[in-house]
C-alpha positions in Angstrom: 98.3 162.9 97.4 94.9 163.8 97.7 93.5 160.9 98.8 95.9 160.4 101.5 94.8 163.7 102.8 90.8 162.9 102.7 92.0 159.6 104.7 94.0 161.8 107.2 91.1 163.8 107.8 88.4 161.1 107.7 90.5 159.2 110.4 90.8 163.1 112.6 86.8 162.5 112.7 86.2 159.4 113.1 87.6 158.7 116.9 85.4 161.7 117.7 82.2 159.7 117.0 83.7 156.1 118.2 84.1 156.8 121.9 86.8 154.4 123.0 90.3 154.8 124.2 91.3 152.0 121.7 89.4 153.8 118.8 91.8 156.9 119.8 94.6 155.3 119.5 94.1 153.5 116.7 93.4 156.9 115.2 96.4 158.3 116.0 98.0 155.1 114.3 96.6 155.8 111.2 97.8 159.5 111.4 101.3 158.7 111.7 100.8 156.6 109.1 99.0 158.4 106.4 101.9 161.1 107.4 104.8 158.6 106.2 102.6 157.8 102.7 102.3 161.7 102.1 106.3 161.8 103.3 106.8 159.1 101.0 105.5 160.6 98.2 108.2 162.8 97.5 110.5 159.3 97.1 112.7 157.8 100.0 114.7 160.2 102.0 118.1 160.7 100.2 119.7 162.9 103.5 119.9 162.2 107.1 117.4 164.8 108.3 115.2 162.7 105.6 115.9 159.7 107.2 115.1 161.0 110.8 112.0 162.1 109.7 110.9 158.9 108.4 112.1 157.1 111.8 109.7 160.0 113.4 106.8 159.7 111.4 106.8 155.8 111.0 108.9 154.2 114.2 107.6 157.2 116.4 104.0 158.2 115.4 102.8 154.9 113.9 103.8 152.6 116.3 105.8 154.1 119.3 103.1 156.4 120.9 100.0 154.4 120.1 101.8 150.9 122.0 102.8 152.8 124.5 99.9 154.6 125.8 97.7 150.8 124.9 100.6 149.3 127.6 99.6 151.4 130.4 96.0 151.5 129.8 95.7 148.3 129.3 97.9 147.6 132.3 95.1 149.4 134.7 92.0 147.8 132.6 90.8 151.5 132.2 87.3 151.0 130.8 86.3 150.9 127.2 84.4 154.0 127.2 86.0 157.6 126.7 84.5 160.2 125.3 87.2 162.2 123.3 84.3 165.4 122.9 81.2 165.1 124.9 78.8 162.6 123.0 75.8 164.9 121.8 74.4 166.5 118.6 75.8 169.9 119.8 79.3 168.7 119.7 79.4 166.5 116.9 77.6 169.9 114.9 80.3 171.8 116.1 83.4 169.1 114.9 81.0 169.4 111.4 81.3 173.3 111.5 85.3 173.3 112.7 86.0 170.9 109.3 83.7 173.9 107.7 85.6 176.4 108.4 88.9 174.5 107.8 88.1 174.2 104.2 86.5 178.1 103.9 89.8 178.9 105.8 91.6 177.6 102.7 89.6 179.0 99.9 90.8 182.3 101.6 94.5 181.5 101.6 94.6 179.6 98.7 92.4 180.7 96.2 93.1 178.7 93.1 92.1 175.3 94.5 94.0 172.3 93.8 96.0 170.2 95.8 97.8 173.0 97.8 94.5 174.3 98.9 93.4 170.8 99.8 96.6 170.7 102.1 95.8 173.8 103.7 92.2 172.6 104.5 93.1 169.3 105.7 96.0 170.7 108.1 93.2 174.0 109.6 90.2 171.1 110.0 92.8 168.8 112.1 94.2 172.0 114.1 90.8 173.3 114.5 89.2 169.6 115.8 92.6 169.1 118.1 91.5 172.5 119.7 88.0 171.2 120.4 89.2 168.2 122.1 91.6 170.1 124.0 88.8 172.6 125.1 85.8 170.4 126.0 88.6 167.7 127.8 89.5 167.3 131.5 90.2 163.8 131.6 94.3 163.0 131.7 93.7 160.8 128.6 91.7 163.2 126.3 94.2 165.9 126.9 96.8 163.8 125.8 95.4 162.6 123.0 94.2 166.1 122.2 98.1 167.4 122.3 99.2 164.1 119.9 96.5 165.1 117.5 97.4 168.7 117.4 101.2 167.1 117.1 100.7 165.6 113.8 98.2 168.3 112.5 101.4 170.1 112.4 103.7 167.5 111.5 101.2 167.4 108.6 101.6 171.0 107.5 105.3 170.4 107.9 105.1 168.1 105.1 103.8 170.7 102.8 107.4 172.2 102.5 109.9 171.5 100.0 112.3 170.7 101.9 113.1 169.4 105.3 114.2 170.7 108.4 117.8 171.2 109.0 119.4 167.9 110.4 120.1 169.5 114.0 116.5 171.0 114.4 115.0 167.9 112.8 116.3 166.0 115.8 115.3 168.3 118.0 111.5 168.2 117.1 111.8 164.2 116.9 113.4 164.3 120.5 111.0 166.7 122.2 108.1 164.5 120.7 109.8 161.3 121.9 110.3 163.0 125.5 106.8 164.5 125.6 105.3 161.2 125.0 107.2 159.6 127.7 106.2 162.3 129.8 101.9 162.2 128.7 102.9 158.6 129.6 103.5 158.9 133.6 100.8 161.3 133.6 98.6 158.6 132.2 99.9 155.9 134.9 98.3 157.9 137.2 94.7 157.9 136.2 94.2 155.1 138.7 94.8 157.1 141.3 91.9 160.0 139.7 88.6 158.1 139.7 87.2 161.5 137.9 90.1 161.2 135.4 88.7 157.8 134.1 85.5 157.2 131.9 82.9 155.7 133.2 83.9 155.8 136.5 82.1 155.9 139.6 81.7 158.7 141.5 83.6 159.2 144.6 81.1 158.5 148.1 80.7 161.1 150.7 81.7 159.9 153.8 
């Protein structure tokens, strides 16, 4: 499983460099999906809060949220550009120095190395770089992608349990996430109406 947690965490950095809203959500693609191979490690689900899961990670993650937020964009031909952290050395130094920390984080916790401490790195570097996008984002956009990457950072360190969550709260978590994102979504329909909300747009004339 180790390599499919140095892919989740190479594809948590990359969109940071790439400044694009496609790059983003092509990103958060790859999350869900690097999410259902470390699921799928453990075998196909065998109960229903299994199978729920896997309908979350894979139907919801994967391919749900990214197709739905590419509709809308797409819809209002929002520009390429959009800068998911500002685009300078300072930030880029500081998304180097979060992953850092992440992995110091987890020589702390974990001592003995191995693939639980890997885990643990993996799962602090993604909550620690969903933070910075959060913090350094106004845009409706960023902050949405900055909640969905902070989703599956968690999601991730779900995954590092034995066992899954009870059928009913299962359900719950894959409901709230389903409502959220059709929530982020009508927030994102209005970035037309925010000229400061949009990268690269113009800004607004005195009159």
């Amino acid at each position: 499983m180790t390599y499919l947690l140095v892919a989740f965490l190479a594809v948590a950095v990359a969109p940071l460099l790439v400044a694009t809203w496609r790059t983003s959500l092509v990103g958060l693609a790859l999350q869900g999906l690097l999410l259902t191979a470390i699921f799928l490690q453990r075998g196909w689900p065998t109960t229903a809060s299994g199978a729920v899961l896997l309908v979350d990670l894979l139907l919801l993650r994967t391919v749900f949220v990214p197709r739905h937020l590419y509709r809308i964009l797409r819809r209002q031909n929002v520009p390429r550009r959009n800068d998911v952290i500002p685009a300078n050395m300072i930030s880029w130094t500081v998304a180097a120095a979060l992953v850092y920390a992440g992995f110091r984080f987890s020589e702390r916790v974990v001592p003995g190395g191995g693939e639980e401490a890997m885990h643990v790195a993996v799962v602090a570097a993604a909550l620690l770089l969903a933070f910075l996008v959060l913090a350094t984002q106004r845009r409706t956009f960023g902050l949405v992608v900055g909640v969905l990457r902070l989703e599956n950072a968690i999601a991730l360190f779900e995954l590092g349990a034995a066992e899954t969550l009870p059928l009913p709260v299962q359900l719950g978590v894959t409901g709230v996430l389903l409502l959220t994102v059709l929530t982020f979504g009508s927030f994102v329909t209005r970035m037309r109406a925010e000229p400061a909300d949009v990268a690269g747009a113009a800004p607004r004339q005195a009159p």
